[in-house]
N, C-alpha and C positions, 0 to 999 in steps of 0.2 A: 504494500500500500504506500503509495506516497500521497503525502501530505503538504498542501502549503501554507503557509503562515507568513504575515509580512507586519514589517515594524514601519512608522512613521511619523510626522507630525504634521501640525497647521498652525503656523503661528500667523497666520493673516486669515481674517474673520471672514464670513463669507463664500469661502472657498469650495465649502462640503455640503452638499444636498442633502436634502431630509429621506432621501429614497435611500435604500439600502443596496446591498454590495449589487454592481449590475455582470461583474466578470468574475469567475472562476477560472484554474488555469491547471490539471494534473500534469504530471508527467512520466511517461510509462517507459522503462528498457525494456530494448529490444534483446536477445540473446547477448550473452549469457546470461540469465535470470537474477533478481538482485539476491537469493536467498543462493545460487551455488555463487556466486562472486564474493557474495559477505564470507561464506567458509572460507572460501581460498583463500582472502586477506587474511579471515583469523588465523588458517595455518601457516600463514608465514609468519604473522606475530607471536604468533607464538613459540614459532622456531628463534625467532628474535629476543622472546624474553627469557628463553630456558639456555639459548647456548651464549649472548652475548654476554658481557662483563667487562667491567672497565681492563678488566687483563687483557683482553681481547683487543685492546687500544681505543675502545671509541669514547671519546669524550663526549660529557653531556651538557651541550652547549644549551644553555640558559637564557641568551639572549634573544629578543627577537630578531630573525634573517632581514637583513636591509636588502630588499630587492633591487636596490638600484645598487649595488656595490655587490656582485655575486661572483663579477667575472672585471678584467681590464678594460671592456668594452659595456658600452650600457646597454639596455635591453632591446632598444628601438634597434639593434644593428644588425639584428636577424629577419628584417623584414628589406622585402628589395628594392629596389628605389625607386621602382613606378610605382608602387605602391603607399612607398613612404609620402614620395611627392603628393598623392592625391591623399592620401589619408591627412598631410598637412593641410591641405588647399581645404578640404570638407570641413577639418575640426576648426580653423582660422572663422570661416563663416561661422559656424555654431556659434564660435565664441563672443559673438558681434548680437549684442543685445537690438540691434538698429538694424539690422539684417535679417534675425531672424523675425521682428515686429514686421515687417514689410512683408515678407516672404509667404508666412506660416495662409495670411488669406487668401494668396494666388493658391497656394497649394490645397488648400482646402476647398478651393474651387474645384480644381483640376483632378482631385480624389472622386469627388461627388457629383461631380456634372455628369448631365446626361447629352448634350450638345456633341456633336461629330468631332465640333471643331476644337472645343476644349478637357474632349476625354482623349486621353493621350492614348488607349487602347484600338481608336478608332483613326488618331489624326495622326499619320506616320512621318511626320516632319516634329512632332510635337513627343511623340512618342520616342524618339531618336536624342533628343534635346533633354529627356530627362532619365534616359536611360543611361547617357552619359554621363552626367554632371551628378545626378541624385542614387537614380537604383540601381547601378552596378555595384555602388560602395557598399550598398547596405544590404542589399536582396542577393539572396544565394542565385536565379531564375525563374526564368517562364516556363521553361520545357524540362523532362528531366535528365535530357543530358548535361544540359546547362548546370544543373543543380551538382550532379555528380563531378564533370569537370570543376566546378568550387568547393566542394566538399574533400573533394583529392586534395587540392591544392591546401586545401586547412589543414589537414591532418599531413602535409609534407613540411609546415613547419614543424609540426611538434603537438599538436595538441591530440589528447586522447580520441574523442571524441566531439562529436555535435550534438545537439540538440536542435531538432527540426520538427518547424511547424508550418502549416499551410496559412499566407497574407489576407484571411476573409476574416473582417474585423466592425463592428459595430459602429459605427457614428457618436461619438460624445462630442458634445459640445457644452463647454460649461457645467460642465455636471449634469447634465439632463441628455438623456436617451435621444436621438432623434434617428430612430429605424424606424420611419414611418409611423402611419399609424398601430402600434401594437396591440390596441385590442381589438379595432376592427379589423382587423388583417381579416382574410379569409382561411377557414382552415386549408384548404388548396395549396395556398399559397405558403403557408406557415408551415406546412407538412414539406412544402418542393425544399424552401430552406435547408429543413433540418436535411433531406437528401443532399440536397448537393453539399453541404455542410462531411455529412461522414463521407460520401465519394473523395472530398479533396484529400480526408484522413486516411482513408484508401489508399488513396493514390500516395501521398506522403510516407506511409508504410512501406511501403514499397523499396523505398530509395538509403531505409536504413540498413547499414551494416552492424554487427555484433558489438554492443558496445555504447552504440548511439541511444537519442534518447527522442520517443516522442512526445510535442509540444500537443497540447489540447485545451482548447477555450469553448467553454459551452457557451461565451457571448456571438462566438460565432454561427452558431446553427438556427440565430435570426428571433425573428419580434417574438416568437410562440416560447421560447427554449430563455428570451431576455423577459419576458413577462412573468415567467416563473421564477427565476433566479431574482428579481424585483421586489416579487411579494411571495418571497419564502412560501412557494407552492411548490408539491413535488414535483419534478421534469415532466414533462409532456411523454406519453408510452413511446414516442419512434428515437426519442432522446434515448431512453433508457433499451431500446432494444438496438438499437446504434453502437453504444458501446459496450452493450453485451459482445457484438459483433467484432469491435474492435479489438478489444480485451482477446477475444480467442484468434482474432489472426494475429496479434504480434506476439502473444504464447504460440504459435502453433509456425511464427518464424523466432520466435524468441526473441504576513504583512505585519513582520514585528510591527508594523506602528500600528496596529490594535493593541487597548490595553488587557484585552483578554487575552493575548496568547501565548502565554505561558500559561495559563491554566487548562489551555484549550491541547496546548502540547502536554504537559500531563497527561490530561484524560487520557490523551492517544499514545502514549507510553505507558500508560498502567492496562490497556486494554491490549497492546498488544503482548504486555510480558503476562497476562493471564492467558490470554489466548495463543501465545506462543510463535507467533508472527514478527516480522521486520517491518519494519516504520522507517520511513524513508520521507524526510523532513528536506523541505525546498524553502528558504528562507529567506525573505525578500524584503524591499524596504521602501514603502511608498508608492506599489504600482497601482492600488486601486483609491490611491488619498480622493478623485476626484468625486468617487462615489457614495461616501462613508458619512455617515451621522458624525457630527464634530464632538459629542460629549465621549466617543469611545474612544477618542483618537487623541495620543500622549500631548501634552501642553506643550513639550518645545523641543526640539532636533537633540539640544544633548540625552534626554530620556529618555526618546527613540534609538540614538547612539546605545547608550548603557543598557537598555534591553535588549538592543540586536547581539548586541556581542557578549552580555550575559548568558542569554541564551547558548551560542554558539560553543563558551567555555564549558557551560553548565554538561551541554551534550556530550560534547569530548572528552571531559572529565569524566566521566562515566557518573557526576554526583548531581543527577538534576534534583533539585529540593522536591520532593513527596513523595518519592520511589523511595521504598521499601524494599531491601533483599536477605534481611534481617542473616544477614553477615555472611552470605553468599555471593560471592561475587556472577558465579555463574547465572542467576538469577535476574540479573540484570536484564532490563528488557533490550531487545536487537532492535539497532537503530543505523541511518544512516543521512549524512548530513549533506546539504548541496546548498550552498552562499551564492544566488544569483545576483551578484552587486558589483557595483563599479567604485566602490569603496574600500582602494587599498590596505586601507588600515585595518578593518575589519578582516582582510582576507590574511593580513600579516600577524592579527593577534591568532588566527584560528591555527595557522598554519605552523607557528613557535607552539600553541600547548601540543596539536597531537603531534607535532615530530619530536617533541622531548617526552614525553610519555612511550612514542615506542623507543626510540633511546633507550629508554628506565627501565625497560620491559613491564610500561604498566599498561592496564588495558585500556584501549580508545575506540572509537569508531572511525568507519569509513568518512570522509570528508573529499569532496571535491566543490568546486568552484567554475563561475561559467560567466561572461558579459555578452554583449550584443555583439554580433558583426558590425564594425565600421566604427568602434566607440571603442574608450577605454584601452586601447591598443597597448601603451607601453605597462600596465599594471597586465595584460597577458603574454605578451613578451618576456616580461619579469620573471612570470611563473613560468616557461617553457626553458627560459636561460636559467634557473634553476635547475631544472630536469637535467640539463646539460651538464648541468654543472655537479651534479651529483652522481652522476651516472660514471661507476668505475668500467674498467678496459675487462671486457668476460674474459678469463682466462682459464677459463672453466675448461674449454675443451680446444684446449691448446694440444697438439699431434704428442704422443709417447709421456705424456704426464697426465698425473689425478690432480685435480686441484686440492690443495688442501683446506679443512678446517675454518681456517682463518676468509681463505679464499671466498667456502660458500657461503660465511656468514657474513662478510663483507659485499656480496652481490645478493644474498636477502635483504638485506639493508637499507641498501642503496636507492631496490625498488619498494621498500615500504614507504620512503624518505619521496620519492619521485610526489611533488603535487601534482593532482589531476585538475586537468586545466581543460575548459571548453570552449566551442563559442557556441553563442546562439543564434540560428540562422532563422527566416523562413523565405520561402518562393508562391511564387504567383501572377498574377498576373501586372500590368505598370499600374493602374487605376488602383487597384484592389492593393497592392504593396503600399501607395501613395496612402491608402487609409491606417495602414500598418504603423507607419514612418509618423504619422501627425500624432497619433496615441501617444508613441513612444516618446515623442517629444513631449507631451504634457507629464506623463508617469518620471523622466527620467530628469525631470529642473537640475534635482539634486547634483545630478552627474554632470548637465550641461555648464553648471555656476563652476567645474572644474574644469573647465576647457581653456581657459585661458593657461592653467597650467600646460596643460596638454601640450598645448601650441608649443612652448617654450620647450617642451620636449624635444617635439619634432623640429624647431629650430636648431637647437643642440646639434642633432644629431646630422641634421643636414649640411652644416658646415664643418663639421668633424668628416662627412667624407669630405668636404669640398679642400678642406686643409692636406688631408692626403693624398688628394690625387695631387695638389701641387707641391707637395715636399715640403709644405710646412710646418 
């Protein structure tokens, strides 16, 4: 079961509607299964806490890892320079508060129009013009070889995996729904939704490989599936036999800022260690703020802060407050953790408690990490030039030698040490991603008010080649 939960705040009035949450978001792995992956990491840790020891030489560094100091080169330098270039040129704009004020109602035009001339799906000079400059950076494709030649290419720098979901995305504007009329919709029409809706998820199944992860929004499957999620009514039957559906094809390929959740995470840790299951916790921070009653929602960013990452130590530690294992460790409910945030620090605190825990040989959980395509770039860098950097020379099966002892617990290590790093993609159509892109830009302020950082990154690092190539 995976679970989401997100942290956040509102310190500007106004902000939050009186309507309740309008999006949900699961996320399913594909093969391998989360419950045979969770063993295999415990059998390594476990091989890690019974054979390592400081005799063994590994030191138990206490500090938090500074990602930007892993390696002699900073982290931006493993990405290639058409790349680097436009991912400058994109986040530059982001960071232009007067840019994106201009901008954001041409494109909200251009997401929603029905007009030939300005749905870019239809106008192929208009369609070219934003394929260029906007969806290439951020959208995996249209087609799916498209998608798979981008998805290659992610996982040739370094990252584990994706997570991938299909660009069909609701309308908010201001806090208020605007998918038509949702109650008079017809059921006809409310019913075609929720189809094409699981078709895309189909189709998005399709394109994962072992490891990946699928994205699902029941805001996507339209007014019928957004009226129930609104007013806390059960899902509509073809919702519910949709991903009955779903659920057995990818088995059969294999918001800290609520102030309820931590208790809401609780509950679902004490349920799964009675019932004997893994819990698989997605933690996020602010992606539904636009929809939320303001009285649930923490009074100011540092409380959202200290919850998110309370949380986050609380999981790792294996010591969430109201779990009970009444001096069993094995007892412990199985858990695993996924920080969907563009918030280095938070992914820096996470990543110092569980790699000195398995150091110590004490027990932790699984923890991985994931940001959007086209954002956030040198904080996933960070974490791949990590990987690198920890990653010893196998010498395991070196011709007329055993390795020894030392050897394979040095290369168990290494990869329980590797953070798992992802990104987040989706594909679809230009129109239909342009509505993807406008959301994201409301859910992700937080991240965009860092971009100015960013930029300086990518300045850095753009003159750092520019000084080598000329010898200086």
């Amino acid at each position: 079961m995976i679970y989401e939960v997100t942290v956040t705040n509102v310190e500007q009035p106004g902000l939050i509607s009186d309507g309740n949450r309008a999006h949900y978001q699961i996320i399913l792995q594909r093969l391998p299964s989360p419950e045979k992956y969770l063993s295999q990491y415990r059998r390594r840790c476990s091989s890690i806490t019974t054979n390592i020891s400081h005799q063994n030489g590994f030191s138990h560094n206490q500090n938090t890892p500074n990602m930007s100091k892993i390696s002699e080169l900073p982290p931006l330098s493993i990405m290639p320079m058409p790349l680097l270039l436009k991912s400058y040129f994109v986040t530059w704009i982001l960071a232009s508060p007067r840019i994106i004020k201009l901008f954001l109602p041409l494109l909200n035009k251009l997401a929603n129009s029905n007009s030939a001339l300005l749905n870019p799906d239809r106008n192929p000079v208009l369609h070219m013009i934003v394929r260029k400059f906007i969806y290439d950076h951020f959208i995996a494709g249209e087609s799916a070889c498209q998608v798979r030649a981008r998805v290659a290419a992610m996982k040739n720098l370094g990252f584990r995996g994706i997570i991938l979901g299909y660009a069909r995305e609701v309308n908010i504007t201001g806090g208020v729904a605007q998918h038509g009329s949702e109650i008079s919709v017809t059921k006809e029409a409310g019913e075609s939704a929720i189809k094409e809706w699981r078709d895309d998820l189909m189709n998005t199944i399709s394109l994962l490989q072992p490891g990946d992860f699928l994205s699902v929004k029941f805001s996507g499957a339209g007014p019928l599936a957004l009226h129930a999620l609104k007013n806390n009514l059960p899902p509509p039957y073809l919702v519910q036999e949709s991903m009955h559906l779903l659920l057995r094809t990818a088995r059969a390929q294999k918001a800290p800022y609520l102030k309820a959740t931590p208790s809401n995470i609780l509950n679902h840790l004490r349920l799964a260690q009675a019932e004997d299951w893994t819990l698989g916790i997605k933690l996020v921070r602010g992606a539904y703020i636009a929809t939320e009653k303001r009285e649930l929602i923490h009074d100011t960013i540092q409380d959202t802060h200290k919850a998110y990452n309370s949380i986050a130590a609380d999981l790792l530690g294996n010591s969430y407050p109201g779990i009970n294992i009444n001096g069993d460790a094995k007892g412990y409910p199985r858990a695993e953790l996924f920080l969907a945030t563009h918030n280095e620090e938070s992914i820096k605190r996470a990543y110092a408690i569980q790699s000195q825990r398995i150091r110590e040989g004490k027990p932790t959980i699984e923890l991985a990490s994931g940001q959007l395509q086209g954002m956030a770039d040198e904080i996933s860098c960070g974490l791949l030039q990590l990987c690198r950097k920890d990653e010893p020379r196998d010498s395991r099966n070196a011709p007329n030698r055993n390795p020894t002892q030392f050897e394979e617990e040095q290369f168990i290590l290494a990869q329980a040490l590797k953070p798992k790093a992802y990104k987040c993609m989706v594909w679809g159509s230009t129109q239909k991603s342009l509505q993807f892109l406008l959301r994201r830009v409301k859910e992700n302020g937080d991240a965009l008010g860092r971009t100015g950082f960013w930029v300086k990154g990518f300045e850095k690092e753009i003159w750092r080649r520019i000084r080598g190539k000329l010898g200086v």
